[in-house]
FIGUVO-435227 format. One record per residue: x, y, z of N, C-alpha, C in turn. Coordinates in pm, whole numbers, padded with zeros to 5 digits, always signed. Example, Ala and Ser with C-alpha at 12.3 -4.5 7.8 and 13.67 -1.06 7.14 Angstrom:
! FIGUVO-435227
+01319-00569+00780+01230-00450+00780+01320-00330+00780;+01285-00225+00708+01367-00106+00714+01290+00003+00787;
***
This chain:
! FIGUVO-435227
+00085-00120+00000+00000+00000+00000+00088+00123+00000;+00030+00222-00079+00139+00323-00057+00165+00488+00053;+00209+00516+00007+00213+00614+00151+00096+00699+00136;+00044+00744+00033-00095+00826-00019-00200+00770+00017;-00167+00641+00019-00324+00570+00062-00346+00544+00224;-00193+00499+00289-00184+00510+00416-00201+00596+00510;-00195+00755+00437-00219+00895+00488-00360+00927+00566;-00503+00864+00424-00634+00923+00524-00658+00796+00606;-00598+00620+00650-00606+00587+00686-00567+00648+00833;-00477+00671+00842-00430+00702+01011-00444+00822+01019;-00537+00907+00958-00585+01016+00988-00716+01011+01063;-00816+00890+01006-00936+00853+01033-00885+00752+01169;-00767+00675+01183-00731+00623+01301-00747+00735+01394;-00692+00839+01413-00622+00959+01494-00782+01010+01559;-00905+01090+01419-01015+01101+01495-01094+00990+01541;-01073+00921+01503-01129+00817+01621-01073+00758+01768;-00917+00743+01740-00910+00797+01864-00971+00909+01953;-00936+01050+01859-01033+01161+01925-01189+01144+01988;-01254+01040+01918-01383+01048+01919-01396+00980+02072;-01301+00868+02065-01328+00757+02180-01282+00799+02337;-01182+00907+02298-01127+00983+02397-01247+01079+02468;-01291+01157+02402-01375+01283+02412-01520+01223+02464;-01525+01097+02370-01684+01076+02384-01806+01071+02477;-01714+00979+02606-01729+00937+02688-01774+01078+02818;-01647+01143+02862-01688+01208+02929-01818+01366+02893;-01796+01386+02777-01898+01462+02674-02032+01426+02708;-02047+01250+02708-02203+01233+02717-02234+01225+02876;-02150+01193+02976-02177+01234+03115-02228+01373+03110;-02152+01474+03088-02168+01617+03113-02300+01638+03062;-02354+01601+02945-02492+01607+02889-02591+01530+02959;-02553+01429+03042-02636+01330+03139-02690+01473+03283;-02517+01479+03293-02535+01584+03416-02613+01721+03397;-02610+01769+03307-02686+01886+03239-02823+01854+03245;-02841+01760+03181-02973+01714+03142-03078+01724+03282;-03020+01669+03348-03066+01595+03518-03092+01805+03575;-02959+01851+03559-02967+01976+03609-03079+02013+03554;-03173+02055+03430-03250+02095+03415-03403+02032+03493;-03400+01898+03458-03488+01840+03514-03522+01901+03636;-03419+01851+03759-03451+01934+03902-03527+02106+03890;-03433+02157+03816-03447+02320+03830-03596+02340+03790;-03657+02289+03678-03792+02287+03645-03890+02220+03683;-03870+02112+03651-03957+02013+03712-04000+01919+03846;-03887+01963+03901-03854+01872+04075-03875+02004+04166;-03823+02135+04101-03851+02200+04210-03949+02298+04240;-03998+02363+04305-04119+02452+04284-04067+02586+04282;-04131+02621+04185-04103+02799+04121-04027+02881+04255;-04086+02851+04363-04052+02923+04485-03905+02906+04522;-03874+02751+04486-03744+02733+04510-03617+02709+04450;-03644+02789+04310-03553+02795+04232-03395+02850+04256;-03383+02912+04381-03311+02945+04389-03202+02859+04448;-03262+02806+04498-03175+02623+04462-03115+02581+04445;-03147+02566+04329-03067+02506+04189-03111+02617+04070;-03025+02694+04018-03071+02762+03900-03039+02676+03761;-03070+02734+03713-03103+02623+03581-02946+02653+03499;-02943+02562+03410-02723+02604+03382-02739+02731+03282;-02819+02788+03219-02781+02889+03120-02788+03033+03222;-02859+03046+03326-02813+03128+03377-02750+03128+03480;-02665+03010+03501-02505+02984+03615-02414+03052+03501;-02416+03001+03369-02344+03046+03250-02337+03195+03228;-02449+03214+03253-02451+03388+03193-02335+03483+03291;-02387+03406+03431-02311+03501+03513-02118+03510+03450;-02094+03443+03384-01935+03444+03361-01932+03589+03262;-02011+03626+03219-02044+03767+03133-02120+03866+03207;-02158+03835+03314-02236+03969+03337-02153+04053+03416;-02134+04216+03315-02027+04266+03376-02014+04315+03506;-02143+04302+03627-02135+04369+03732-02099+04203+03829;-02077+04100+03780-02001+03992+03862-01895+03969+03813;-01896+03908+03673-01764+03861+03650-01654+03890+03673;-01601+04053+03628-01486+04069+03682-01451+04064+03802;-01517+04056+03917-01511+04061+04052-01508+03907+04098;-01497+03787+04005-01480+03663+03989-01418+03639+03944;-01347+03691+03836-01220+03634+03757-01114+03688+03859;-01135+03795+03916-00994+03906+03983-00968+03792+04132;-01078+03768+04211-01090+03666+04298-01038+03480+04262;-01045+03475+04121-01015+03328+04073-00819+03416+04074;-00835+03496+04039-00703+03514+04010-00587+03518+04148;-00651+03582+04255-00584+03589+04428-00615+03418+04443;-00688+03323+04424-00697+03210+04458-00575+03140+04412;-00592+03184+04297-00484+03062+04253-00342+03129+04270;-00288+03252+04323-00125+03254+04342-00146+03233+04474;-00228+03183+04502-00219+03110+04685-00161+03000+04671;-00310+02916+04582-00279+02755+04534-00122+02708+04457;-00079+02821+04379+00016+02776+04321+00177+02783+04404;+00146+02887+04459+00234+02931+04558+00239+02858+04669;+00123+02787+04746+00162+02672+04846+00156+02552+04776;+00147+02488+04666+00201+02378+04579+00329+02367+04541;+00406+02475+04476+00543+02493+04468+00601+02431+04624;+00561+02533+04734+00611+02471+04877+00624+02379+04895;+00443+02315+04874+00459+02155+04920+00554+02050+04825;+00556+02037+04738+00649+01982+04636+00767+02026+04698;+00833+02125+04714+01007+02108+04724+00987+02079+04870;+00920+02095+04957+00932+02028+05104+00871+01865+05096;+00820+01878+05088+00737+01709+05039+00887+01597+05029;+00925+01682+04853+01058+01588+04843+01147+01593+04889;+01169+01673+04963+01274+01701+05080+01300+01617+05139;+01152+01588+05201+01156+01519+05314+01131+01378+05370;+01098+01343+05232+01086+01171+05173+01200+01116+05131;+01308+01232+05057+01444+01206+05072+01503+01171+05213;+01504+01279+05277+01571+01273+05417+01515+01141+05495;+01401+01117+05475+01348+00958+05545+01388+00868+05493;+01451+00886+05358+01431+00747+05260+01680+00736+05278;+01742+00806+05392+01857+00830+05377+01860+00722+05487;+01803+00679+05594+01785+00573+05680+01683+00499+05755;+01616+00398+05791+01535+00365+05825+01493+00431+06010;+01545+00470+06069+01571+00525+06181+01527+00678+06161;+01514+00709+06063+01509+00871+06052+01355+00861+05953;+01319+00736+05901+01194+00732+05849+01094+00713+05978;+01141+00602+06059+01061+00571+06191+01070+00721+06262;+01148+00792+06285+01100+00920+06357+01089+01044+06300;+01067+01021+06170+00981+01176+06076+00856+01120+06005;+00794+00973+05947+00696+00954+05935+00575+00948+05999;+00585+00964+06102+00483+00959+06201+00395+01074+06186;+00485+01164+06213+00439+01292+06202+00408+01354+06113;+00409+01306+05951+00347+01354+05848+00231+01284+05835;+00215+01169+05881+00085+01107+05909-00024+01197+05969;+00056+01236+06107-00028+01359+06199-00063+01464+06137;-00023+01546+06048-00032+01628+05996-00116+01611+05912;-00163+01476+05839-00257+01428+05748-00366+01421+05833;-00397+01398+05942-00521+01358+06002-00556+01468+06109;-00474+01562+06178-00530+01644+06237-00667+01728+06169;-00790+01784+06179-00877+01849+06125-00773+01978+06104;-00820+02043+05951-00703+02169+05911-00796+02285+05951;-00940+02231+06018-01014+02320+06008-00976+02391+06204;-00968+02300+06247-00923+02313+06381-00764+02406+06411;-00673+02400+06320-00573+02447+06267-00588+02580+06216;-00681+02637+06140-00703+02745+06073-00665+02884+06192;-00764+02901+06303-00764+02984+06414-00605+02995+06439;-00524+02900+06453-00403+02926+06520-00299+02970+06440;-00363+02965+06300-00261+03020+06207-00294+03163+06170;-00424+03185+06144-00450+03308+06183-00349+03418+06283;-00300+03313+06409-00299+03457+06484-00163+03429+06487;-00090+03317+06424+00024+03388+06431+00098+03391+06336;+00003+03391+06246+00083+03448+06045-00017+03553+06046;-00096+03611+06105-00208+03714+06042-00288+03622+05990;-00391+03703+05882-00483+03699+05843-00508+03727+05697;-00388+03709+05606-00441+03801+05446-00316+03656+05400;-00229+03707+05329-00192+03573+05228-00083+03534+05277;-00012+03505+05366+00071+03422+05410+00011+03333+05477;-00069+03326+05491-00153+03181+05611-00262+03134+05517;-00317+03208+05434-00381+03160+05305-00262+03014+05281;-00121+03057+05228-00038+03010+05159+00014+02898+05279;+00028+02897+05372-00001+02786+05488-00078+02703+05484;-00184+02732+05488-00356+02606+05508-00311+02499+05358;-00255+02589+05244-00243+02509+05131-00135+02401+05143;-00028+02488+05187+00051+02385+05198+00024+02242+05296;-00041+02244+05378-00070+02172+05491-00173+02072+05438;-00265+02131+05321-00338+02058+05305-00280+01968+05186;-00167+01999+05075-00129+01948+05006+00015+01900+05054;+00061+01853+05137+00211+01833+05166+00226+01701+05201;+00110+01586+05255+00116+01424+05293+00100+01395+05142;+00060+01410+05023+00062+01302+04902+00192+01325+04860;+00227+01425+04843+00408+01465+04803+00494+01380+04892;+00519+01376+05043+00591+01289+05086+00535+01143+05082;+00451+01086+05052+00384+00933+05113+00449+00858+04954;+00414+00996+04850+00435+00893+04703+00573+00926+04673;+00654+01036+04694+00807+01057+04689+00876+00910+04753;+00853+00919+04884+00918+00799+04947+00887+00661+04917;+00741+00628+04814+00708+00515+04824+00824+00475+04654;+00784+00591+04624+00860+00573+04448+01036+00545+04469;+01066+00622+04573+01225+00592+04587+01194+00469+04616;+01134+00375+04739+01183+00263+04770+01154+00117+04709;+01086+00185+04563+01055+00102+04477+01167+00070+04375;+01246+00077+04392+01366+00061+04319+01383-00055+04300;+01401-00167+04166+01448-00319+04184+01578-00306+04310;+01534-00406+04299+01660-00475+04399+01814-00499+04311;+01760-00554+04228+01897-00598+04158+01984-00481+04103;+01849-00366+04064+01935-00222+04024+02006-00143+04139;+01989-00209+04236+01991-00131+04380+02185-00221+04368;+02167-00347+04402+02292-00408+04367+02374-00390+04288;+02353-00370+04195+02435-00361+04042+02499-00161+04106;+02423-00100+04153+02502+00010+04204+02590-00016+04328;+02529-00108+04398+02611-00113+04517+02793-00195+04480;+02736-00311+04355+02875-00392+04301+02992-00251+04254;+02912-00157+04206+03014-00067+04137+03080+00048+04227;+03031+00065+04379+03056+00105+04487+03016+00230+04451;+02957+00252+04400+02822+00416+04400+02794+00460+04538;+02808+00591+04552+02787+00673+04688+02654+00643+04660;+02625+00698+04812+02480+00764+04837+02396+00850+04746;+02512+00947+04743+02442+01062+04622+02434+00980+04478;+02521+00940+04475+02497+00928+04304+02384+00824+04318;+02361+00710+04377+02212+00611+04418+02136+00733+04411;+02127+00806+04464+01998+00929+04491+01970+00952+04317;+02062+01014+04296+02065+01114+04180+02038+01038+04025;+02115+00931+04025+02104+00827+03899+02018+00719+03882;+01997+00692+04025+01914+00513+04064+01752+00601+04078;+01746+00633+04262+01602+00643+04272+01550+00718+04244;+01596+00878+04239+01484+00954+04151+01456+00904+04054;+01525+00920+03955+01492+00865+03820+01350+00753+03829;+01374+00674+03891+01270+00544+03916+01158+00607+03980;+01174+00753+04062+01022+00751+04153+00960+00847+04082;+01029+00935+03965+00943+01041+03921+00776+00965+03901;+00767+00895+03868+00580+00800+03784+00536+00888+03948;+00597+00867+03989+00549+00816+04179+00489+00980+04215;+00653+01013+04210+00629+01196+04250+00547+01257+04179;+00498+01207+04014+00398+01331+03962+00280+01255+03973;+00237+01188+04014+00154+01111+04121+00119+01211+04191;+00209+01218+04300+00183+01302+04438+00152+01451+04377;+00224+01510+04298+00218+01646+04211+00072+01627+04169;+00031+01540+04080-00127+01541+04050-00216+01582+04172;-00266+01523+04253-00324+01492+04378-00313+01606+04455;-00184+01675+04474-00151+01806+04533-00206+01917+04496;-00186+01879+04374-00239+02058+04246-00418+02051+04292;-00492+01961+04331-00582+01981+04345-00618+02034+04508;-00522+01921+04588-00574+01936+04750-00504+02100+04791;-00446+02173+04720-00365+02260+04704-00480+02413+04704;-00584+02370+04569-00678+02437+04524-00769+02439+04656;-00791+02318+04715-00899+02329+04800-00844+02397+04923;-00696+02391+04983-00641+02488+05052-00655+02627+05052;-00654+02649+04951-00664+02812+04953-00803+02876+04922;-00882+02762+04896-01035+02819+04887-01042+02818+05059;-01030+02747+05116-01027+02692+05267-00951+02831+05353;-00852+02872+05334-00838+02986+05363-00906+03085+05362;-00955+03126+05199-01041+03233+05166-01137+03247+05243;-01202+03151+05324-01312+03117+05434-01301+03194+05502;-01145+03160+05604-01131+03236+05724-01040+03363+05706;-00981+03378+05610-00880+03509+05630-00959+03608+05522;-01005+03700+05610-01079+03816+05500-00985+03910+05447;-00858+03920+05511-00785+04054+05496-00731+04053+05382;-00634+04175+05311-00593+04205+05178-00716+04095+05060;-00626+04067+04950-00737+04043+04855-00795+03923+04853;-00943+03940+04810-01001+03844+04827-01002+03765+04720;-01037+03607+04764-01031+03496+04670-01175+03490+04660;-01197+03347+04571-01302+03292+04517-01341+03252+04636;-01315+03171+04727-01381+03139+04876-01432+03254+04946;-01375+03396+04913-01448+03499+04990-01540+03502+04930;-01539+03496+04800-01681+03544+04725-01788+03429+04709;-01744+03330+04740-01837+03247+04751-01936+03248+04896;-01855+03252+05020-01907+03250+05087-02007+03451+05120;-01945+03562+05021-02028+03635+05036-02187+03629+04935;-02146+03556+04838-02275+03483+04788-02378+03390+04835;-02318+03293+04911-02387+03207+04996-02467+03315+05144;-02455+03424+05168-02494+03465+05239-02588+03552+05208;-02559+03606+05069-02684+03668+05055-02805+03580+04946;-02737+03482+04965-02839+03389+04852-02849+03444+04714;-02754+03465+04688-02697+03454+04537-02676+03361+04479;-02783+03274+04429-02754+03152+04365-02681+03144+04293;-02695+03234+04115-02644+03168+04009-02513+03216+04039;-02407+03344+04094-02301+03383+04145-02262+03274+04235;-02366+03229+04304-02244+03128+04407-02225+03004+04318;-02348+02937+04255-02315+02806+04162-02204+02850+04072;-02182+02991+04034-02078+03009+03921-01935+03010+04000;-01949+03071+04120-01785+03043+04153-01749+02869+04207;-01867+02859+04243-01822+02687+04251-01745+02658+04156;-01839+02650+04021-01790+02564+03916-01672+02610+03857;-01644+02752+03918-01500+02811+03797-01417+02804+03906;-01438+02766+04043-01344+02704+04130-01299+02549+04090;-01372+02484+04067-01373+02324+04020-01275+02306+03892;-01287+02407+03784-01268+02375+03688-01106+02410+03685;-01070+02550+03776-00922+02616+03778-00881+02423+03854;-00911+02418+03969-00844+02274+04042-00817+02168+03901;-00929+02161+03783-00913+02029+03707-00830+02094+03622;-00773+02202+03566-00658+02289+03446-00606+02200+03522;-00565+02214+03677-00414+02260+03718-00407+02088+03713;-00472+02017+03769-00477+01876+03756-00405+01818+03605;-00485+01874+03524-00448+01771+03370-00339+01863+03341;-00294+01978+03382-00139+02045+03323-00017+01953+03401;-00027+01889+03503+00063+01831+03591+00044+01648+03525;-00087+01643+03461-00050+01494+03382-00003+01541+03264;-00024+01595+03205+00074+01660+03077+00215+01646+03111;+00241+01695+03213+00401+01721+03228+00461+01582+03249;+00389+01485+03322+00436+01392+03379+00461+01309+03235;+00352+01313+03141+00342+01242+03016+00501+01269+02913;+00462+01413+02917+00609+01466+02864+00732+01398+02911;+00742+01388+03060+00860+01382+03127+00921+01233+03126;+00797+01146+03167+00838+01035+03194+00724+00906+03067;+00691+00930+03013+00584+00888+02948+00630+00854+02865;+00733+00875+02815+00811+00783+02688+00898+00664+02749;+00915+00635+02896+00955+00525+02934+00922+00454+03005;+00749+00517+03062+00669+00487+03133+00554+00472+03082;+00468+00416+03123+00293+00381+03096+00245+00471+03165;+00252+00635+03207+00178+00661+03261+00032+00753+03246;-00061+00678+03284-00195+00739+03218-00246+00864+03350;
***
């Protein structure tokens, strides 16, 4: 066959991939839409529309000029929180899954306590950070990190100590330091692992700093301020709209961190 004829073949391969890719979650969203209307009209009574508003006018609000900009400017203070205590948690995370993963004695007395840090309520936590970071974006940039900093160390350290054995040997036969094992052997092997933890973060990261926006009113406000000043005055389609353009910034930042991982390690890895 020749290359002319092979051309609209794997072209028609390619959108169909596209099709099979896309398809799926496309007809959920139309399931979920669908259902949304149902409730808003038919389940609920005229009185209580405010509810659930119906999706074309959750939609509108992203144009109407006396909200939106006052939602995009708020999506915008949200996310150099989120991104700014994600950066943190990532270079402390791997820090510190390194430093555990340098002896078993130093894992037994620093894992514990990232455990703790995973299970204390962050909501119980919030008040005390308040008063002694303030109240505007440095303790914003705290709650995030705190809330995103156990998947960075749990999958850093699990990916280093996944190393074959025999590759572990074959460095030890050639009398390889410590560092160079670090640097050549297990990173290399735990990145799948670490953008793992990077995935998972970019989101618990997002929900950090909405979580902030809650309690710290001072300097500028995020999407959590404005949500919760919507929720108070019963601003439906404004509060359903910062939900969802809260949801959606968390899923960018999500599929930009599987992108990277795809890029990075995805030509020697399976990773989906």
């Amino acid at each position: 066959m020749s290359a002319t004829a092979t051309a609209p073949l794997a072209t028609k391969a390619i959108r169909g991939a596209g099709v099979q890719y896309w398809a799926p979650p496309l007809t959920v969203a139309a399931i979920i839409v669908g259902l949304w209307y149902l409730v808003s009209y038919v389940v609920l009574d005229p009185s209580q529309s405010y509810l659930l508003p119906p999706p074309h006018e959750v939609v509108a609000t992203y144009w109407n000029p006396k909200i939106a900009p006052d939602m995009y400017e708020a999506l915008w203070n949200s996310a150099k929180v989120a991104l700014t205590g994600l950066a943190i948690a990532i270079a402390l995370g791997v820090s510190w899954a390194i430093t555990m993963n340098q002896a078993a004695w130093i894992e037994r007395s620093l894992y514990p306590y990232a455990v703790i840090l995973q299970t204390i309520p962050i909501l119980a936590l919030v008040p005390l950070i308040g008063f002694w970071f303030g109240f505007d974006f440095t303790a914003r940039v705290i709650v995030s990190v705190l809330i995103a900093l156990f998947p960075m160390v749990s999958n850093t350290l699990f990916g280093l100590k996944s190393v074959e054995k025999g590759q572990r040997e074959l460095f030890q036969l050639q009398q390889a330091g410590a560092r160079t094992m670090l640097t050549k052997l297990q990173l290399p092997a735990a990145l799948p692992a670490i953008f793992t933890g990077m995935r998972i973060s970019a989101g618990l990261a997002v929900v950090g700093a909405i979580v902030g926006d809650f309690f710290f009113q001072r300097g500028e406000p995020g999407i959590g301020a404005l949500i919760s000043k919507y929720q108070a005055r019963l601003n439906a389609e404004p509060l359903f709209a910062s939900i969802i353009l809260a949801s959606l910034f968390g899923v960018v930042v999500f599929w930009i961190f599987g992108w990277l991982s795809k890029r990075v390690v995805g030509s020697w890895h399976d990773f989906e």
